[in-house]
C-alpha positions in Angstrom: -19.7 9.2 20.7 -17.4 10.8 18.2 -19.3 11.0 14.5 -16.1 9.3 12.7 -17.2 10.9 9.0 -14.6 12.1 6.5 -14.1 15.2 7.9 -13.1 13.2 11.4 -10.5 11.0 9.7 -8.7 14.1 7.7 -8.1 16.3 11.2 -6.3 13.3 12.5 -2.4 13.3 13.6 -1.1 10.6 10.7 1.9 9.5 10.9 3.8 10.4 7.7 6.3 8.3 6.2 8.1 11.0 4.0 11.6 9.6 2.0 13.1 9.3 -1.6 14.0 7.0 -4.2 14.9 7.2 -8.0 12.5 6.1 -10.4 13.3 3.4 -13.7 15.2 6.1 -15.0 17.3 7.4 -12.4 15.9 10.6 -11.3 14.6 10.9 -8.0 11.2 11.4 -6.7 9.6 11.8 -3.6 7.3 9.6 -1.6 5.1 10.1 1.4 3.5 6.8 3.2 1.2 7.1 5.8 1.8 4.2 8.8 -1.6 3.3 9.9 -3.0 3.2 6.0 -0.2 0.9 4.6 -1.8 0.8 1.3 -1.1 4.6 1.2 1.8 6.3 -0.7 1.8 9.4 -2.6 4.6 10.4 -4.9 5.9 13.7 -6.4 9.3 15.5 -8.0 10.0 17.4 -5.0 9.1 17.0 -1.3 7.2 20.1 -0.7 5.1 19.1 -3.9 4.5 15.8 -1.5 3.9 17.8 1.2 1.5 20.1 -0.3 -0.6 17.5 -2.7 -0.8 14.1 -0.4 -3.7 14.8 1.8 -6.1 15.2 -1.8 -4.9 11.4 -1.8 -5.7 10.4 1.4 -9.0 12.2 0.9 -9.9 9.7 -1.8 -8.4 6.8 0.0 -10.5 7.6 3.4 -13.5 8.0 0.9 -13.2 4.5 -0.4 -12.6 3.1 3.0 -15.5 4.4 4.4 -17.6 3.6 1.7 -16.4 -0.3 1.9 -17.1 -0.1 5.6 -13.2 -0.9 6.1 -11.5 -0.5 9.8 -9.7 2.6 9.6 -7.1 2.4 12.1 -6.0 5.4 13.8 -3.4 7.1 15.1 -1.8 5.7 18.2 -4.3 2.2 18.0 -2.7 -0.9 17.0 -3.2 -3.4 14.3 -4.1 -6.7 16.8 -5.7 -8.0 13.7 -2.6 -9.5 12.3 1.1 -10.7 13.3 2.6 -10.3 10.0 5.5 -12.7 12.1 3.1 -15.8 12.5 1.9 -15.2 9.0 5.1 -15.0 7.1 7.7 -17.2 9.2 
């Protein structure tokens, strides 16, 4: 049995969500989403600064999870919890 601590969950193969979008203002920014956390996005000015910082983020974000004792889905598991399609028709 695999000790699934912090450390686990930050050597995983996330899939990254990386794209751009202008802010109230007009100028763009950066975003990185991560699929299997969907309350996860991390934005910055340029992509390598998204690149290079988002993982401090998902630190914190893995933190809180396991400290709620949420289900952390991995990469390459599936969600069978919800279909988002019989909940929103």
């Amino acid at each position: 049995m695999t000790d699934k601590n912090l450390d686990y969950y930050l050597g995983l193969n996330w899939t990254l969500i990386e794209g751009q979008d202008l802010d109230f203002d007009g100028n763009p920014y950066y975003f990185i989403e991560i699929k299997e956390i969907p309350s996860f996005l991390f934005c910055a000015k340029t992509p390598e600064r998204a690149r290079e910082r988002y993982k401090h983020q998902l630190k914190w974000t893995l933190q809180v999870m396991l400290e709620r004792g949420e289900n952390i889905i991995e990469p390459g598991q599936s969600d069978d919890e919800f279909d988002w399609e019989d909940l929103c028709p």
